[in-house]
PDB file of N, CA, C and O in Angstrom:
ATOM      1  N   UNK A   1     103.347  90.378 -55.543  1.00  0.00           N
ATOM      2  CA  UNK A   1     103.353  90.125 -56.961  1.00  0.00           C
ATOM      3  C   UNK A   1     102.374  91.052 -57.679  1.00  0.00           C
ATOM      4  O   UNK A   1     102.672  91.590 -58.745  1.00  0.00           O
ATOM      5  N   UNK A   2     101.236  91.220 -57.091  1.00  0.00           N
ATOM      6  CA  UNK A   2     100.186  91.810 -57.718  1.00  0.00           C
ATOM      7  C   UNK A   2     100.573  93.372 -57.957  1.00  0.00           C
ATOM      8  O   UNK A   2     100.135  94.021 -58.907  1.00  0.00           O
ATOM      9  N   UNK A   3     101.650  94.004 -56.745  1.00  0.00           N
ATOM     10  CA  UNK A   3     101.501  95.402 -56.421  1.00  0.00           C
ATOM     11  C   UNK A   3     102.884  95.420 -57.613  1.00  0.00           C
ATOM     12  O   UNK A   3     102.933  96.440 -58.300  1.00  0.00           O
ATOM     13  N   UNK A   4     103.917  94.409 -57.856  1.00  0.00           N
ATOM     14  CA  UNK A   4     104.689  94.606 -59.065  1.00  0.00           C
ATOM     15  C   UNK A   4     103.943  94.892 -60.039  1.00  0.00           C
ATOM     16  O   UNK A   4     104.092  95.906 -60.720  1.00  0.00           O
ATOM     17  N   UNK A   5     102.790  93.776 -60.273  1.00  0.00           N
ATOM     18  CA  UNK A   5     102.647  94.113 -61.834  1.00  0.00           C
ATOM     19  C   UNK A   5     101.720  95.567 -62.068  1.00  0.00           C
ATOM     20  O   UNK A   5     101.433  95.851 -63.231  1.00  0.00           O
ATOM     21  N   UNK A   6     101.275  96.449 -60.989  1.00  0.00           N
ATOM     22  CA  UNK A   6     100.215  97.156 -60.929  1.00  0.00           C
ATOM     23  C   UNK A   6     101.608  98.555 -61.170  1.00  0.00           C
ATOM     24  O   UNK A   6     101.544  99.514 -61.938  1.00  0.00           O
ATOM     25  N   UNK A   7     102.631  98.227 -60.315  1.00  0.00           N
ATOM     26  CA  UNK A   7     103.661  99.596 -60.576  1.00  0.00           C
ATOM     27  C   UNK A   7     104.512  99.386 -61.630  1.00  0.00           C
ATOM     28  O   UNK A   7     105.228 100.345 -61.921  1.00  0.00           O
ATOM     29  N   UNK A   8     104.674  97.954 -62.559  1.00  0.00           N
ATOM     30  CA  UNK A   8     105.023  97.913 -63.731  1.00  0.00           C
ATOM     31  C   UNK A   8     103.778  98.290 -64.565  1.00  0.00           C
ATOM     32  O   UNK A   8     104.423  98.956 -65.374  1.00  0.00           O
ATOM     33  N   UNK A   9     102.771  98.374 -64.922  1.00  0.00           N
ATOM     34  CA  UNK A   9     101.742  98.851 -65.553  1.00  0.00           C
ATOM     35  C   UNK A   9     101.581 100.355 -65.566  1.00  0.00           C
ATOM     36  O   UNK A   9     101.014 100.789 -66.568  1.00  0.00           O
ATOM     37  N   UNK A  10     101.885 101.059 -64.846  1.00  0.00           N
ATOM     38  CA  UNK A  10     102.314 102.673 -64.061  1.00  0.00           C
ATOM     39  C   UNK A  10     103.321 102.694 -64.889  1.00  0.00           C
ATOM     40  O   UNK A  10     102.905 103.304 -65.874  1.00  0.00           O
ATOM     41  N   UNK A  11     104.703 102.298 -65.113  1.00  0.00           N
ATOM     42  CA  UNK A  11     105.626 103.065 -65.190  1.00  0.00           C
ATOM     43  C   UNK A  11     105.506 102.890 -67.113  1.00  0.00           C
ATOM     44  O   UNK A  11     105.987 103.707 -67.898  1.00  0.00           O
ATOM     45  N   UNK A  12     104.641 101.445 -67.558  1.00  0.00           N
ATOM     46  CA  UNK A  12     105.054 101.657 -68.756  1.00  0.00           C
ATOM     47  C   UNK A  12     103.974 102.868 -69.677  1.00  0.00           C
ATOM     48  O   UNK A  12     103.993 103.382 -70.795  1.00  0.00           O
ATOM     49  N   UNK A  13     102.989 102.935 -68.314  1.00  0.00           N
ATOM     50  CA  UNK A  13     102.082 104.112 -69.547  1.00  0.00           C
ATOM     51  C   UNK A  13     102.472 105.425 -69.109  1.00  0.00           C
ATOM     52  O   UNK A  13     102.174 106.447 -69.728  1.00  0.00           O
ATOM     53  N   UNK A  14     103.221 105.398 -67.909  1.00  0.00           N
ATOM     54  CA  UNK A  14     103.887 107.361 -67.974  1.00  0.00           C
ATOM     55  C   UNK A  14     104.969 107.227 -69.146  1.00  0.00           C
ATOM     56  O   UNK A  14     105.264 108.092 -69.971  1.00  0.00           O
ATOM     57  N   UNK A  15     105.336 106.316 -69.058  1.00  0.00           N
ATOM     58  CA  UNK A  15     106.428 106.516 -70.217  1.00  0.00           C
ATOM     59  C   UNK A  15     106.167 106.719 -71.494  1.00  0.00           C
ATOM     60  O   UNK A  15     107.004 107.261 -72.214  1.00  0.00           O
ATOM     61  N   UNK A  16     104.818 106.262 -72.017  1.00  0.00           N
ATOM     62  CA  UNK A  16     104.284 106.273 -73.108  1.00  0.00           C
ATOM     63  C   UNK A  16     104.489 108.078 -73.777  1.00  0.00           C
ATOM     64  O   UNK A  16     104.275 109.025 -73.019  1.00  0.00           O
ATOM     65  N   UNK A  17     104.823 108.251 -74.925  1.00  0.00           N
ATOM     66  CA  UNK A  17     105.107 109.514 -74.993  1.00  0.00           C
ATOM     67  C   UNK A  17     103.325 110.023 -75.671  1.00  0.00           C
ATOM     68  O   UNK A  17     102.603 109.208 -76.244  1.00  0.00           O
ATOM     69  N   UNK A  18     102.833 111.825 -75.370  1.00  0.00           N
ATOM     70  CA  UNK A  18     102.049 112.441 -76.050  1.00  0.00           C
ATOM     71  C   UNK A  18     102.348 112.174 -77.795  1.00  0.00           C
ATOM     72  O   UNK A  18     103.395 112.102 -78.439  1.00  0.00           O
ATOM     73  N   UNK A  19     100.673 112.057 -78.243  1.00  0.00           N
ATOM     74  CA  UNK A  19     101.171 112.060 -79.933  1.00  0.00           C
ATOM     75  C   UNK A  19     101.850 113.191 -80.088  1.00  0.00           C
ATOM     76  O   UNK A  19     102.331 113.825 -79.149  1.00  0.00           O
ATOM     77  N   UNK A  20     101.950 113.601 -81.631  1.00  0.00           N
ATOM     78  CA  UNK A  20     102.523 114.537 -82.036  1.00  0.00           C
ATOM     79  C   UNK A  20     101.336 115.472 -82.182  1.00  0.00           C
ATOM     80  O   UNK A  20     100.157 115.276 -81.885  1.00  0.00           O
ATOM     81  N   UNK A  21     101.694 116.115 -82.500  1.00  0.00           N
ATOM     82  CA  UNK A  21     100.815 117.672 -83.297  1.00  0.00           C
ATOM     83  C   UNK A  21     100.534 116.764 -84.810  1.00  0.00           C
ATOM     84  O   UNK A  21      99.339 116.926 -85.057  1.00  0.00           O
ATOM     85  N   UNK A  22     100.856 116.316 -85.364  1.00  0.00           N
ATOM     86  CA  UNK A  22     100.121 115.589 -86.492  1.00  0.00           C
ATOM     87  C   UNK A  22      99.477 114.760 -86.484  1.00  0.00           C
ATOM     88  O   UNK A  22      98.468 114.828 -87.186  1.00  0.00           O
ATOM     89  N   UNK A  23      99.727 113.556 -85.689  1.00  0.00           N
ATOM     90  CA  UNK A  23      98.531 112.885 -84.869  1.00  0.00           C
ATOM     91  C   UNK A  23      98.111 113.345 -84.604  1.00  0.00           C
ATOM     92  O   UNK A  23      97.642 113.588 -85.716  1.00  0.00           O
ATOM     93  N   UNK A  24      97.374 114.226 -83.747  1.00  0.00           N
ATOM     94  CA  UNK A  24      96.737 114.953 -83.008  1.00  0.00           C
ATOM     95  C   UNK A  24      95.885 115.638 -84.601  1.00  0.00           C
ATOM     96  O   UNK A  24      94.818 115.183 -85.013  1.00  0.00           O
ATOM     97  N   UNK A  25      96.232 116.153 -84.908  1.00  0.00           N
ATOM     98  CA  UNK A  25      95.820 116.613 -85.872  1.00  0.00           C
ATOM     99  C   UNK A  25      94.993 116.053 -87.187  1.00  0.00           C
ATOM    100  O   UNK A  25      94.147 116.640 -87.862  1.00  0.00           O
ATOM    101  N   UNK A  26      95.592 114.551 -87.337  1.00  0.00           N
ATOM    102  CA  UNK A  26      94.919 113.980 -88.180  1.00  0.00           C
ATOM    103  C   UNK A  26      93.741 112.843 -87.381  1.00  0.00           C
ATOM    104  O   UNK A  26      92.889 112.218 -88.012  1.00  0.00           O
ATOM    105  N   UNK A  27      93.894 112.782 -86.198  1.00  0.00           N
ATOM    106  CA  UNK A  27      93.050 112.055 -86.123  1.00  0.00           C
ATOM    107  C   UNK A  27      91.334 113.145 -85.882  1.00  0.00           C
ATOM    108  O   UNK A  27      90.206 112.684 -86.062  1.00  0.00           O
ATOM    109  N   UNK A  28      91.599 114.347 -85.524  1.00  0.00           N
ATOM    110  CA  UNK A  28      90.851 115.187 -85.188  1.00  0.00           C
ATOM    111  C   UNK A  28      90.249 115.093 -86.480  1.00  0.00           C
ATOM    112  O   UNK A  28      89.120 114.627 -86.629  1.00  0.00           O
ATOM    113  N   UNK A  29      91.183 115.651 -87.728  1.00  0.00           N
ATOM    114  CA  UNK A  29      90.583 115.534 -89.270  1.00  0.00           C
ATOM    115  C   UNK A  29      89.701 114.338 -90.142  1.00  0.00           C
ATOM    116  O   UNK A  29      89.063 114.215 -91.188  1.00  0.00           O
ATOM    117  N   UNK A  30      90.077 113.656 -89.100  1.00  0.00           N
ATOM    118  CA  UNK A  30      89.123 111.741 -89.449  1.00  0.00           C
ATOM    119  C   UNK A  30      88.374 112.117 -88.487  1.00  0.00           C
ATOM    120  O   UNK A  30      87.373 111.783 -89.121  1.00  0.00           O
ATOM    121  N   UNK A  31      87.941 112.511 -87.525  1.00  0.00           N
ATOM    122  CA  UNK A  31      86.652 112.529 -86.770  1.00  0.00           C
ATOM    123  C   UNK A  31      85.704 113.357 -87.553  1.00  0.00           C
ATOM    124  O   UNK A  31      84.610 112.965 -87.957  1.00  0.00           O
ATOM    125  N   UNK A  32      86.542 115.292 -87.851  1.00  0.00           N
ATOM    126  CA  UNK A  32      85.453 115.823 -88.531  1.00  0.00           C
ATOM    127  C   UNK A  32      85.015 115.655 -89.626  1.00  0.00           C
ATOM    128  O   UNK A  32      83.934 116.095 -90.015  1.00  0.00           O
ATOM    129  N   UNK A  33      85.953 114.859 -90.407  1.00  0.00           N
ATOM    130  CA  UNK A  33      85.020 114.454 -91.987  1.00  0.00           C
ATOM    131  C   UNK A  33      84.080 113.233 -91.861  1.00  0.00           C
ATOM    132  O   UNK A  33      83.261 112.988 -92.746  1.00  0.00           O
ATOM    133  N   UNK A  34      84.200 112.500 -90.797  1.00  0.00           N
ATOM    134  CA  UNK A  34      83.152 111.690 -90.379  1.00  0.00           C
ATOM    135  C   UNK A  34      82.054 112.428 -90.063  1.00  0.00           C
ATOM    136  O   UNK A  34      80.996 112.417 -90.692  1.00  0.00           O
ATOM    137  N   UNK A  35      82.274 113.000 -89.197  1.00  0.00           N
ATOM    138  CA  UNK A  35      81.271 114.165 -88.897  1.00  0.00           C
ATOM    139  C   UNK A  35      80.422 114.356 -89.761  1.00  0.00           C
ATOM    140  O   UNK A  35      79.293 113.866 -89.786  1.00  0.00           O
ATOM    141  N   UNK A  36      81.081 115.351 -90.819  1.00  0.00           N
ATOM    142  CA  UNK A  36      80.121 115.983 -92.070  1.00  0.00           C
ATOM    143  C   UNK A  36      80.266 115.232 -92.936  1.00  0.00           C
ATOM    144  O   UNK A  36      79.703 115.708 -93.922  1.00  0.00           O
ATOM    145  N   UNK A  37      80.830 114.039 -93.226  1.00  0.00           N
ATOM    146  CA  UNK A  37      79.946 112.937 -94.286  1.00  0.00           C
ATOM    147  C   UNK A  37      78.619 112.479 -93.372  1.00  0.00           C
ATOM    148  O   UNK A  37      77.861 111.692 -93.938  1.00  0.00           O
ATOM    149  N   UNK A  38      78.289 112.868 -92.102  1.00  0.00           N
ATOM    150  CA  UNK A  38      77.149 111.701 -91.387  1.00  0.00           C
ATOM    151  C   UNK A  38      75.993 113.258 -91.761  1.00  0.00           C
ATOM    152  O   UNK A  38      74.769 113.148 -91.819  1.00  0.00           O
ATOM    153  N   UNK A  39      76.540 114.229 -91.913  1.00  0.00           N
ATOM    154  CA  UNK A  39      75.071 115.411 -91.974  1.00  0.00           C
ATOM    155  C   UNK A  39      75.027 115.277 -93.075  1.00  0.00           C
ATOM    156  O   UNK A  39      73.921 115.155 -93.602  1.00  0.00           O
ATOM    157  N   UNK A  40      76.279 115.244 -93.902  1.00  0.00           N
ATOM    158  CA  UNK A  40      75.318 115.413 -95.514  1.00  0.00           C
ATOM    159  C   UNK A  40      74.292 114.040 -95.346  1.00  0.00           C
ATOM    160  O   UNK A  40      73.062 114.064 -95.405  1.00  0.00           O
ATOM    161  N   UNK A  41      74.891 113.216 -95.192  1.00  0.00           N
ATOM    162  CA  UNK A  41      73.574 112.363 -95.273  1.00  0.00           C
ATOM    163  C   UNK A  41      72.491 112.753 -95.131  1.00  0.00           C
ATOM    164  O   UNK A  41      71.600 112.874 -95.972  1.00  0.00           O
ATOM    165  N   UNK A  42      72.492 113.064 -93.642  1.00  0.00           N
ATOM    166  CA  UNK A  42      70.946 113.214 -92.499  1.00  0.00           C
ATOM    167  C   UNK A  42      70.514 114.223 -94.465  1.00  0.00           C
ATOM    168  O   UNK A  42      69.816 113.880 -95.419  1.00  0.00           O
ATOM    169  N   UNK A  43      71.075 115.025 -94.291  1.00  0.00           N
ATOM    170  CA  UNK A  43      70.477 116.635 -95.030  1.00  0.00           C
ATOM    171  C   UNK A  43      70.235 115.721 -96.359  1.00  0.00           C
ATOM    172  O   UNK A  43      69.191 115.956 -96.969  1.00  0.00           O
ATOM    173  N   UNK A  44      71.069 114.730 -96.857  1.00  0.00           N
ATOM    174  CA  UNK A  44      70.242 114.143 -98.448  1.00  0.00           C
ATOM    175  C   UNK A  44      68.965 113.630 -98.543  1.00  0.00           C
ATOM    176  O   UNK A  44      68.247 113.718 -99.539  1.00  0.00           O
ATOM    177  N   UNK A  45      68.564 112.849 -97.023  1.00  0.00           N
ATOM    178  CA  UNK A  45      67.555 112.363 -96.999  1.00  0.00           C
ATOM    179  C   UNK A  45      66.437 113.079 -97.276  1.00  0.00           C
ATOM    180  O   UNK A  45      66.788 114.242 -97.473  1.00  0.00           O
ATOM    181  N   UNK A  46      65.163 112.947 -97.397  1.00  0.00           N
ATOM    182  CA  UNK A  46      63.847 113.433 -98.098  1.00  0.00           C
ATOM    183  C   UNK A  46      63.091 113.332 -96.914  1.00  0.00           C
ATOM    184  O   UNK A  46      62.766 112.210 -96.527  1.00  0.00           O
ATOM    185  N   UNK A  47      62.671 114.614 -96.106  1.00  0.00           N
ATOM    186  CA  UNK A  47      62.027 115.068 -94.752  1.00  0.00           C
ATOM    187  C   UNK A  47      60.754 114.291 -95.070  1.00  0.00           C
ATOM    188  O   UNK A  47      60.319 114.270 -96.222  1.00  0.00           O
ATOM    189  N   UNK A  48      60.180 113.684 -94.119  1.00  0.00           N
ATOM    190  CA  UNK A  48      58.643 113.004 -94.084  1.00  0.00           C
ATOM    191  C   UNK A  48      57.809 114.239 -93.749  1.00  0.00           C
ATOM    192  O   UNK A  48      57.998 114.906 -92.732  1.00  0.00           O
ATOM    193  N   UNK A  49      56.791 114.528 -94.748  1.00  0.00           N
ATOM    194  CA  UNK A  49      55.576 115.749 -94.407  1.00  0.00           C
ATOM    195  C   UNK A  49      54.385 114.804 -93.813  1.00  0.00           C
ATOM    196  O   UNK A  49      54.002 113.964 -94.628  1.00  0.00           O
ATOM    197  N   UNK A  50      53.709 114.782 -92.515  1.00  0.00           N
ATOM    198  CA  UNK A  50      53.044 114.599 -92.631  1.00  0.00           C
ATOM    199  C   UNK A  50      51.602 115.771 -92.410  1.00  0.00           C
ATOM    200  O   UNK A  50      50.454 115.386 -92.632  1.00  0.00           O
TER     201      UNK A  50
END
């Protein structure tokens, strides 16, 4: 039973298809504007002199 559900678990994620090139693409574009909304921050902040 166990080794069914382990080669039904196998067959349904090979089957799973690659995103697209636009997925792929937009999620890359939501990482890097996360990205550089998190530096402008760091860079708005006001450096401590001591």
């Amino acid at each position: 039973m166990r080794r069914a559900f382990v080669i039904a678990l196998l067959l349904l994620t090979a089957c799973r298809s690659e995103p697209s090139f636009d997925e792929r693409y937009e999620r890359a574009e939501e990482e890097i504007n996360a990205k550089a909304a998190e530096l402008d921050e760091d860079l708005d902040e006001p450096m401590d002199q001591e």
